[in-house]
LUMPAVO-37240 format. One record per atom (N, C-alpha, C): residue in one letter; x, y, z. Coordinates in pm, whole numbers, plus 50000, padded with zeros to 5 digits. Layout:
BEGIN
aXYZ...
***
This chain:
BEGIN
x077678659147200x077338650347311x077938636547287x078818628847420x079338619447375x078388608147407x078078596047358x077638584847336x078648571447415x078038567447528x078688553347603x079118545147486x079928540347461x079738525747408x079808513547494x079038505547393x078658492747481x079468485847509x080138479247615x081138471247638x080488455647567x082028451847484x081598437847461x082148428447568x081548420447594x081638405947703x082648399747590x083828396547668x085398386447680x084268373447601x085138369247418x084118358247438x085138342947493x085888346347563x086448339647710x085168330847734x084338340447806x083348340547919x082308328347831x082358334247736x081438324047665x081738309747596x082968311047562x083528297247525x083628288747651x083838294747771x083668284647895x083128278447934x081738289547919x080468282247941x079788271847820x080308275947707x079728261247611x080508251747652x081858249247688x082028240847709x081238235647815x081278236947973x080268233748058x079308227148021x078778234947940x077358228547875x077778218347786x079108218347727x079018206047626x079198192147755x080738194347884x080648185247951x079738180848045x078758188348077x077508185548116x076848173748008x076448174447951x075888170747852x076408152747812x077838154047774x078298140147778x078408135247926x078008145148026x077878134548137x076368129048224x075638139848113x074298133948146x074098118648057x074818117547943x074528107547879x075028096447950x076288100848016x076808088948090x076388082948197x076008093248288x075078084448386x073668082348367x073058084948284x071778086148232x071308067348170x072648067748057x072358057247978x073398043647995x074618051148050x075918040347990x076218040648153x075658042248286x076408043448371x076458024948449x075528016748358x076268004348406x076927997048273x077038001048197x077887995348029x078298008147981x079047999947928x079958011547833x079348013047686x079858019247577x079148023247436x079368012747384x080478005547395x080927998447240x080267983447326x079687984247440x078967966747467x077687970747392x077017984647430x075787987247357x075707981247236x076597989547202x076907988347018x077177972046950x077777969847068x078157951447009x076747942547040x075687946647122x074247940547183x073537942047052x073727959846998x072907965246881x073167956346759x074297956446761x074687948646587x074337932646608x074607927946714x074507915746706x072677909146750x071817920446738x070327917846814x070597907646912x071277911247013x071047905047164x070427910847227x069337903847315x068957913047375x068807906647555x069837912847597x070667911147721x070687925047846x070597919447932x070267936448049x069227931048099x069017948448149x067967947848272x066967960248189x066047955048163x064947962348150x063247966048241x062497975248220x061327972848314x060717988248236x059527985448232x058307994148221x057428000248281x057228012248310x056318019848407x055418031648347x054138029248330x053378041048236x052208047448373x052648042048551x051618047648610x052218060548713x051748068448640x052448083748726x052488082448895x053698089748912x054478087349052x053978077949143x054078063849080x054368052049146x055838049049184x056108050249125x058058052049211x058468062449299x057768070849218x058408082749317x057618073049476x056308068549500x055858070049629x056708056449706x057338048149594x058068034849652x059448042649695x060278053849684x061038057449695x060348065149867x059508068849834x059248077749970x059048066650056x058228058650068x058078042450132x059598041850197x060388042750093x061908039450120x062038048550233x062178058050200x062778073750292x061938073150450x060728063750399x060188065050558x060518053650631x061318045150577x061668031350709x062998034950712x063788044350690x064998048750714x065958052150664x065778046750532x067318049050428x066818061050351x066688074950411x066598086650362x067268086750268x068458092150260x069258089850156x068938081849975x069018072250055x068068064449931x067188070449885x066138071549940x065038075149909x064558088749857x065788098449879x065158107749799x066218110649680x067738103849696x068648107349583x068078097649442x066988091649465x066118090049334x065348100849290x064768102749346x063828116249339x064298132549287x065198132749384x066158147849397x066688144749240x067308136649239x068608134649106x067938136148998x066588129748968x066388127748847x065538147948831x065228154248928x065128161348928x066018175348909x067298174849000x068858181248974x069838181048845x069438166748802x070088160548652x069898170948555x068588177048553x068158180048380x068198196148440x068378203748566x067838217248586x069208224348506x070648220048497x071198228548419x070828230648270x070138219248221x069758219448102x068758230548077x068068234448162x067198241948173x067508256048155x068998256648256x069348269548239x070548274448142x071448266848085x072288269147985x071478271047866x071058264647813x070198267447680x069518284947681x068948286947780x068468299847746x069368306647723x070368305547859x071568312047907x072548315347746x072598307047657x073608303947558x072768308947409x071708304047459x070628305147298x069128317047309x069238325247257x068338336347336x066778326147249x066898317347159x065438313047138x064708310347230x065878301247295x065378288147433x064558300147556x064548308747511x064198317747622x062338322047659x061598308347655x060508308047685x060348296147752x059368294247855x059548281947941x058478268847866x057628274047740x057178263947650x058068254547571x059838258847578x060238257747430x061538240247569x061518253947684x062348245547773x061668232147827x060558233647796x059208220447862x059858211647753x059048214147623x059558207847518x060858198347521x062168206247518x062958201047532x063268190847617x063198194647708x063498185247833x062328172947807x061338175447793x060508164147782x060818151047623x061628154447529x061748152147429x063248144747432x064148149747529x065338147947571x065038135247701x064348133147804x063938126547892x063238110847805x062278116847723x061368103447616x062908099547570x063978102247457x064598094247445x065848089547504x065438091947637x066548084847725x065838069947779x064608075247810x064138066747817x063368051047756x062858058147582x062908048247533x064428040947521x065688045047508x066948039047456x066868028947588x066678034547717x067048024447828x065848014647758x064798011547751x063748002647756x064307993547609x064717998947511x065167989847391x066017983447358x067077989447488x068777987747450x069187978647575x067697975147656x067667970147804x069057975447939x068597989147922x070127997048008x069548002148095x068248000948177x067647996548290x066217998348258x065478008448385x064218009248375x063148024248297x062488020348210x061578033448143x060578035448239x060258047748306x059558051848395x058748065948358x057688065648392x056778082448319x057478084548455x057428083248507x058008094348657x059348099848632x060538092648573x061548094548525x061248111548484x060228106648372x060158119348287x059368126248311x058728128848414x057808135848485x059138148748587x060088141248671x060898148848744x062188150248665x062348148648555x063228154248418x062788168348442x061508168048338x061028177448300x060808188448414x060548185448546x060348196648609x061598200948636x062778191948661x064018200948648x064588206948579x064458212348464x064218216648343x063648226448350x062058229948355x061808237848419x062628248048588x062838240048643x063118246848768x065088252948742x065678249048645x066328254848589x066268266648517x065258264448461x064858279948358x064868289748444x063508284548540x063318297248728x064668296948751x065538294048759x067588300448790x067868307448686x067178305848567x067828315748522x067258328748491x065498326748488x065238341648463x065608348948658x065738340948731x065898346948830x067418355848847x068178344748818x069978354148789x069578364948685x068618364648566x068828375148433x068078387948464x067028383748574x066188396648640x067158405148760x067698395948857x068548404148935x069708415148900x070638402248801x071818409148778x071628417948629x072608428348597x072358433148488x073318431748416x074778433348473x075658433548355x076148418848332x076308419148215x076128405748148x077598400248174x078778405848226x079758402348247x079828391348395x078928400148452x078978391048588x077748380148586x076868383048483x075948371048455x077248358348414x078318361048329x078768349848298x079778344648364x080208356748493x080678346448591x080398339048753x078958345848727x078108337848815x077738322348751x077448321648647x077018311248580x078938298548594x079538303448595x080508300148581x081118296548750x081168302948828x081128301348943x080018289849010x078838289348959x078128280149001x077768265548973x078268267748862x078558253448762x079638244648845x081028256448929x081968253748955x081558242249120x080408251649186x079668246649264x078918228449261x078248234649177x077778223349125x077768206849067x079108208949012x080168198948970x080898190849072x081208199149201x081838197949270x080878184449355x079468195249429x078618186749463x078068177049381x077818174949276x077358162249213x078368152349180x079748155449187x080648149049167x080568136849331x080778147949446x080688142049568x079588131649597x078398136449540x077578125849562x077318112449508x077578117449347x077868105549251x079028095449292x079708102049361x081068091649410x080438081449540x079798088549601x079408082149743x078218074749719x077658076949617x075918068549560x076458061149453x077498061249371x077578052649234x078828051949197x080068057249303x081198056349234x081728046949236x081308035449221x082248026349203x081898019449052x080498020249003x079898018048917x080338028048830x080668041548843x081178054748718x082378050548728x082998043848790x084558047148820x085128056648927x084618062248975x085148070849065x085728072449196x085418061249248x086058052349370x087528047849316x088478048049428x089788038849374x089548026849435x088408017449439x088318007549476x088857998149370x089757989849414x090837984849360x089967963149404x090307956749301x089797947749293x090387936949233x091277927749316x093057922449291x092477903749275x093197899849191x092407883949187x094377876249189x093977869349267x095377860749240x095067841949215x096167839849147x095647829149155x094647819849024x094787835248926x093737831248811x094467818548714x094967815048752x095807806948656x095127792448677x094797793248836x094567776048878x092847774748796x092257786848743x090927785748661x091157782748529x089937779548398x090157780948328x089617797048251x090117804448170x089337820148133x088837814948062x087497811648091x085817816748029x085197811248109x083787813448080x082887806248147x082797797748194x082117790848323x081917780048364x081097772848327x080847761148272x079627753648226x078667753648260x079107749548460x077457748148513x077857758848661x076727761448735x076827768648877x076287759248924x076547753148993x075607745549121x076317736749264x075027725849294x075907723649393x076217708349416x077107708249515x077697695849524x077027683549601x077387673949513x076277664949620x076777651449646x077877645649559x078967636449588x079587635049500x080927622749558x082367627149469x082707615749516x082117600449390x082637585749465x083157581249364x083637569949321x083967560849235x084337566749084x085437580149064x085487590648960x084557593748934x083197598948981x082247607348926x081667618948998x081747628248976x081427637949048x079717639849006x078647646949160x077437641249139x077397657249180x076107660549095x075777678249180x074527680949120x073807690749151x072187693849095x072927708649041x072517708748880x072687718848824x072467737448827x072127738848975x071467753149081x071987752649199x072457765249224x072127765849378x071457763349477x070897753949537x069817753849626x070677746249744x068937750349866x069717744349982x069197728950015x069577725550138x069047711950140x068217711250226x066777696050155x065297694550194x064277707850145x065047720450060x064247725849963x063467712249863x062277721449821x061667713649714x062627711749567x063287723049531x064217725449438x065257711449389x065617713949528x066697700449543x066267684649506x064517683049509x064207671149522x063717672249351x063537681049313x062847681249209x064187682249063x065347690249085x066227693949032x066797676448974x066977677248836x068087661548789x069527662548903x069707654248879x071377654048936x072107648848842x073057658548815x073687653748709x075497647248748x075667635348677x076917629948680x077997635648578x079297638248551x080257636048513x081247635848574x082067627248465x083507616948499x084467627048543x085497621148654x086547631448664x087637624848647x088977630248632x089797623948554x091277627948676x092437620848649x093137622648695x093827634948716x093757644948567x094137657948621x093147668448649x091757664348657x090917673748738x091387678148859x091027696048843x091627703648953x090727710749052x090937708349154x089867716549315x090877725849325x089847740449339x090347752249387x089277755949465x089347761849556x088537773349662x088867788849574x087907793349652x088077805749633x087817817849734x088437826349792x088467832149892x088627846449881x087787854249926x087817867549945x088047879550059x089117886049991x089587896250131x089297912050084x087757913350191x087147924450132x087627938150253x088387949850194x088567960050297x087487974450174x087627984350310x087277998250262x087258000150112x088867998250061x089188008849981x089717992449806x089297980449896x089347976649775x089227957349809x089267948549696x088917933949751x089987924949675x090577913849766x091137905449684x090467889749681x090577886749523x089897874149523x091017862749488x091057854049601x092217846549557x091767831749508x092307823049409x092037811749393x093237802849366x092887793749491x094187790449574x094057769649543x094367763449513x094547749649470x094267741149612x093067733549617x092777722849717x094257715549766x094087709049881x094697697149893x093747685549918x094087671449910x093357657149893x092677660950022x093047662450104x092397663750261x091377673950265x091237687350162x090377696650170x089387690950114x089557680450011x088797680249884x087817668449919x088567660250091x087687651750140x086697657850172x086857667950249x086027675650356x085177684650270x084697683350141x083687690150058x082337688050107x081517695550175x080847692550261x079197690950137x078517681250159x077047679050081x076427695750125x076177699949978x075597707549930x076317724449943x077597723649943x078897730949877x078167737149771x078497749349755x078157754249596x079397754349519x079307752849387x080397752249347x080547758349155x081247759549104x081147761248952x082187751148904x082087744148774x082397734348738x082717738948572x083927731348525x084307734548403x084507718148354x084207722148191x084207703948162x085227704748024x085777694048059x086927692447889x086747681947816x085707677047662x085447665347615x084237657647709x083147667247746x082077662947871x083037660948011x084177657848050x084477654248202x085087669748251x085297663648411x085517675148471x086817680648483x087047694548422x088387696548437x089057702848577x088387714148564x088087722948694x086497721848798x087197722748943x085917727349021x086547739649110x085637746649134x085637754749202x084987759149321x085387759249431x084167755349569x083947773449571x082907775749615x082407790749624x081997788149772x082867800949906x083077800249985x081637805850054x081567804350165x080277813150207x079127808050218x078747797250146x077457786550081x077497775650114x077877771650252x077427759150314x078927749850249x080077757150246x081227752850244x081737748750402x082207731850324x082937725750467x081607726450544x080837718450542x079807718050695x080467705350778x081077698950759x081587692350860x081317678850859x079807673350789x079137665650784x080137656150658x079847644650629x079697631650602x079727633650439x080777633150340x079847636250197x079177615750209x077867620850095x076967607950135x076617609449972x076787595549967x076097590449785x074797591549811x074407596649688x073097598449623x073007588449482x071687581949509x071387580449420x070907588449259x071167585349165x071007591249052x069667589448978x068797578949000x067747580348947x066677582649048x065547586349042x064527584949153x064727594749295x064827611149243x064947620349316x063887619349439x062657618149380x061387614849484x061627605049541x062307592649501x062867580449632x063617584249764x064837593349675x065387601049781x065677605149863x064387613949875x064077627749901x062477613450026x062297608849993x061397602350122x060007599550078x060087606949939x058787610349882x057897596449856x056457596849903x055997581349906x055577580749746x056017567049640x055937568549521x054667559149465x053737556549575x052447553249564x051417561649501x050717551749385x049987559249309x048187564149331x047677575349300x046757577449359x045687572549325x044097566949401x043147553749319x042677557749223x042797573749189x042067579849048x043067583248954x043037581248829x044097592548767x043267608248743x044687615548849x044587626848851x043747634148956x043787624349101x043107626449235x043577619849285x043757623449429x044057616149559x043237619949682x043097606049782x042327606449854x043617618149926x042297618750099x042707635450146x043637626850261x043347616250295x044407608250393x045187605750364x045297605050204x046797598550166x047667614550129x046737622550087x047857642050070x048057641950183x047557640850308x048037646550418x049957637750462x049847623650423x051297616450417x052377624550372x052277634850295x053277642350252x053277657450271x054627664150303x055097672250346x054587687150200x054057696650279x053677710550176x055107714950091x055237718350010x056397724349981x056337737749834x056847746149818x056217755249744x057847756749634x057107764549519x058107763849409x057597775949308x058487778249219x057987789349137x058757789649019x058137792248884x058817793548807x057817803148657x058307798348547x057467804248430x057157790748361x055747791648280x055247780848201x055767780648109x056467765948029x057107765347916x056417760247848x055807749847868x054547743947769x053397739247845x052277735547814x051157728747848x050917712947827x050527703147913x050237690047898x049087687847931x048217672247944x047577674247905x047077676048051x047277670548195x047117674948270x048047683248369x048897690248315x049127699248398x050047708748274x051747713348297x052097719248256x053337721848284x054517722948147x056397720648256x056457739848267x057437739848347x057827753148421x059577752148396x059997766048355x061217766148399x061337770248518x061947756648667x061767761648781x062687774848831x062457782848880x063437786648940x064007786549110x065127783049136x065827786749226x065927794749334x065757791849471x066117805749589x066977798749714x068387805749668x069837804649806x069297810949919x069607802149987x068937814950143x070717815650133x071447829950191x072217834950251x072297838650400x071457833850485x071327837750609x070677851050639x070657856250756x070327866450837x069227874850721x068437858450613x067177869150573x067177873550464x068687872150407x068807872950278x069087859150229x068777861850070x068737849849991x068787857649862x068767845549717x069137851249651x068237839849514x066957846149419x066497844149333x066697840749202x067297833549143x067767827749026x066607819048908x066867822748786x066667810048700x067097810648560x067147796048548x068037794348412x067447802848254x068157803048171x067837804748061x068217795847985x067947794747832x068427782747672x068627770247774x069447763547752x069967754847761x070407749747934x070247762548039x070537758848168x068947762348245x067727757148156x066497760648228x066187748748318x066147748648419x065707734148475x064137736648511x063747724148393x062527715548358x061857709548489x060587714148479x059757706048577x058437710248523x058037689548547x056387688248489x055867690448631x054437699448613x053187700448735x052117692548678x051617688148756x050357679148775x049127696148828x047537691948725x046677698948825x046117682048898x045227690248962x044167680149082x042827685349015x041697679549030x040337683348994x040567693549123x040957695249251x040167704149353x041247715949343x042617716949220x043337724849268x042527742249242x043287749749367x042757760749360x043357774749294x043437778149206x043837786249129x043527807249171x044327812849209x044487824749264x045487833549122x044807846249164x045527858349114x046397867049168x047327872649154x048027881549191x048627888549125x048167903749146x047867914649039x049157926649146x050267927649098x051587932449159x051387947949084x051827960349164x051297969749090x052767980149141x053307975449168x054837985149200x055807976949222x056907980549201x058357971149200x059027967749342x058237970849424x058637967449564x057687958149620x056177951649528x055657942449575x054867944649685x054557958149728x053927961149838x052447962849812x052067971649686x050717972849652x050157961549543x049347950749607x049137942449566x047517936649563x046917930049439x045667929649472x045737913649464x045117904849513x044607894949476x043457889049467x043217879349391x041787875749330x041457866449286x040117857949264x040287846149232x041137841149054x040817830649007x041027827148897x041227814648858x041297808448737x040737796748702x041857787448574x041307775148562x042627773548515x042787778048322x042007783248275x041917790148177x043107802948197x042917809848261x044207818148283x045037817248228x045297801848252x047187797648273x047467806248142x049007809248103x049437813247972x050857812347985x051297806547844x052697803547821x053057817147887x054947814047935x055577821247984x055377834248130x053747827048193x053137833448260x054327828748391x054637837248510x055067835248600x054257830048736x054207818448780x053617813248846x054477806348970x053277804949127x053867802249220x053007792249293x053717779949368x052597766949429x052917767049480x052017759749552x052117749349673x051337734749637x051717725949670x051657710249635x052687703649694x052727694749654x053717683949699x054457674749576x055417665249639x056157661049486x056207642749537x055797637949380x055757624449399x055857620849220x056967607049232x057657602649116x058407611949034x058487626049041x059677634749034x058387647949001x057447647149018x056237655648924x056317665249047x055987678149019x054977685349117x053537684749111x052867678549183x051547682749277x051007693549302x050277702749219x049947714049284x048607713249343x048387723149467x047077723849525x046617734649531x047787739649501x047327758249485x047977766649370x047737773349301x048677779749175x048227796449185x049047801949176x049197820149194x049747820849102x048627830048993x049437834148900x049737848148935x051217854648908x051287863648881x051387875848814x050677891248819x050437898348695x051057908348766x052117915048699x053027927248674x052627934148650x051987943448689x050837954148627x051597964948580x053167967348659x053797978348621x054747976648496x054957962648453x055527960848324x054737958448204x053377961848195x052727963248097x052257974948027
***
């Protein structure tokens, strides 16, 4: 009696598929961990303990996921669920190659494991290496894709039998797969992976100097060789502006004005920086944003940044340099108590609100590094503040009647929010805080203080 023999499977079939699984794999790392830096910035952050990026903390189960659905329901579907879907789609091949390749992996305890162990240190690396945000939800829809991978594969290993066409189904679908995640990754992040030929052309770099600019801010006059500007972006009759130093330096005969101008299409942008003439450089309109380069303290380079209240048409007008609150209109009459004012004389001055973090404590009040907000029009604007050496300083005054509030922030979209009273015991270095008061002799006035608590970064 003759005896079948067993056909052996081409190990073709199988070297294909490890690979798959190996380029899978370096491309989960890539968009996972490195998809806004590359290795060797990591590596240069690591050796040198910088600690630079974007980091954030989340330990309250599917709170993102429901800010993402929030999303999906005022319209940007898309959005809103290629968070969700992805982090879910990401890990399901993982789920199914491993069994597929390793007959251990072939229990759905061992595939939990994994994936959950593989998800924790993606996630601690983002939270330490600051390469974005650590989220239990992250690793909550890891892990079920992972799982829901495994279900593909005992489902292909129950249907089909011969193992030949198991490995070119697996192979065929990968082929699938790649294809679509490629497409989407291009249309959701390719320009950030690289995958866009968005092309991004600068001319003109010569009239700059290459490195950094000293200061960002804005312009505020340009008389008698000295150029005058407040070290931030802000706009004008903000509180910012009245409260912000103004700082002077000298300009010199070969200080250079450039604009800078951008020509943004489809498929790619050019940034040109193109050399003033005397007649442009009249027409620098009060409160221009601009970046500024200095050689021996004076000014070598300026640079007008287009878009930001460039050229308004108006008058450039000297400012005085000392006595921002003179200014600014602010009445510099003192109040009959120290550390109170009558309610006829607060009402003389205009409300104005500000925000920043506490840097130290005094004895009646407390300095803040302020921060900054550009309105951009049509609603957008844009939130800034300094760090080391570019923090701009501001002392607050309390009042015996000021009123002190809580605000207890519990998702990253600012929507679920509690507030509550609180007192001035609270306060705490580096706490993020927001007023309302008024400003007199350059101080802020507060009448109201909100502190704020991050509930999801703790």
């Amino acid at each position: 009696m003759k005896t079948k023999k067993k056909k052996r499977i081409s190990p073709v079939y199988r070297y294909v598929v490890s690979v798959i699984f190996v380029i899978y794999l370096l491309l989960l790392f890539k968009i996972v961990l490195f998809k806004y830096t590359s290795v060797s910035e990591v590596l240069e952050r690591w050796i040198e303990n910088e600690q630079r990026g974007y980091r954030s903390l989340n330990f309250i189960p599917f709170m993102t996921v429901n800010d993402f659905i929030k999303i999906g329901k005022r319209g940007q579907i898309l959005r809103g669920i290629s968070n969700i879907l992805g982090n879910i789609l990401i890990f399901c091949p993982l789920g199914y190659f491993l069994p597929f390749l390793y007959r251990k992996f072939r229990k759905l305890r061992l595939i939990f494991l994994t994936g959950l162990m593989l998800s924790l240190f993606f996630e601690i690396c983002q939270y330490v290496c600051y390469l974005g945000s650590a989220d239990i939800d992250d690793i909550i829809l890891n892990v079920s894709g992972a799982c829901a991978g495994y279900g593909c594969f005992k489902v292909i290993d129950g249907w089909v039998k011969r193992k030949s066409a198991k490995y070119k189904i697996t192979i065929a679908l990968s082929a699938i797969c790649f294809v679509g995640a490629f497409l989407v990754a291009k249309g959701q992040f390719g320009t950030i992976l690289g995958l866009n030929n968005y092309k991004v052309v600068y001319e003109g770099q010569e009239n700059i100097p290459d490195r950094d600019s000293d200061y960002e801010g804005t312009f505020i006059s340009r008389e008698n060789g000295v150029l005058a500007f407040y070290p931030a972006y802000v706009n004008e009759g903000s509180a910012e502006a009245e409260l912000l130093s103004l700082i002077e330096k000298e300009l010199t005969d070969q200080t250079g004005y450039v604009r800078q101008e951008v020509e943004s299409g489809r498929k790619g942008a050019t940034i040109r920086y193109k050399l003033m003439s005397e007649d442009e450089i009249l027409k620098i309109g009060k409160y221009s944003k601009m970046r500024i380069w200095l050689t021996d303290d004076k000014v070598d380079t300026v640079l007008l940044i287009l878009g930001a209240g460039e050229n308004n048409g108006g008058e450039v007008q000297s400012v005085k340099t000392e006595g921002i609150a003179e200014e600014s209109g602010v009445s510099g009459s003192k109040p009959e108590e120290e550390g109170s004012e009558p309610e006829e004389s607060r009402e003389k001055h205009e409300t104005k609100e500000i925000w920043g973090n506490i840097t130290e404590f005094t004895d009646d009040g407390f300095v803040i590094n302020m921060g900054t907000t550009e309105d951009l029009g049509n609603g957008a604007s844009i939130a800034t503040i300094g760090v080391g050496d570019k923090m701009n300083l501001v002392t607050v005054r309390f009042l015996p009647d000021t009123v002190y509030q809580s605000k207890t922030i519990y998702d990253t979209l600012g929507e679920r929010m509690e507030e509550g009273t609180a007192s001035r015991e609270d306060l705490r270095l580096d706490q993020h805080v927001t007023m309302e008061g008024y400003i007199e002799d350059g101080e802020f006035i507060a009448d109201k203080i909100v502190i704020s608590i991050f509930a999801f970064n703790n």
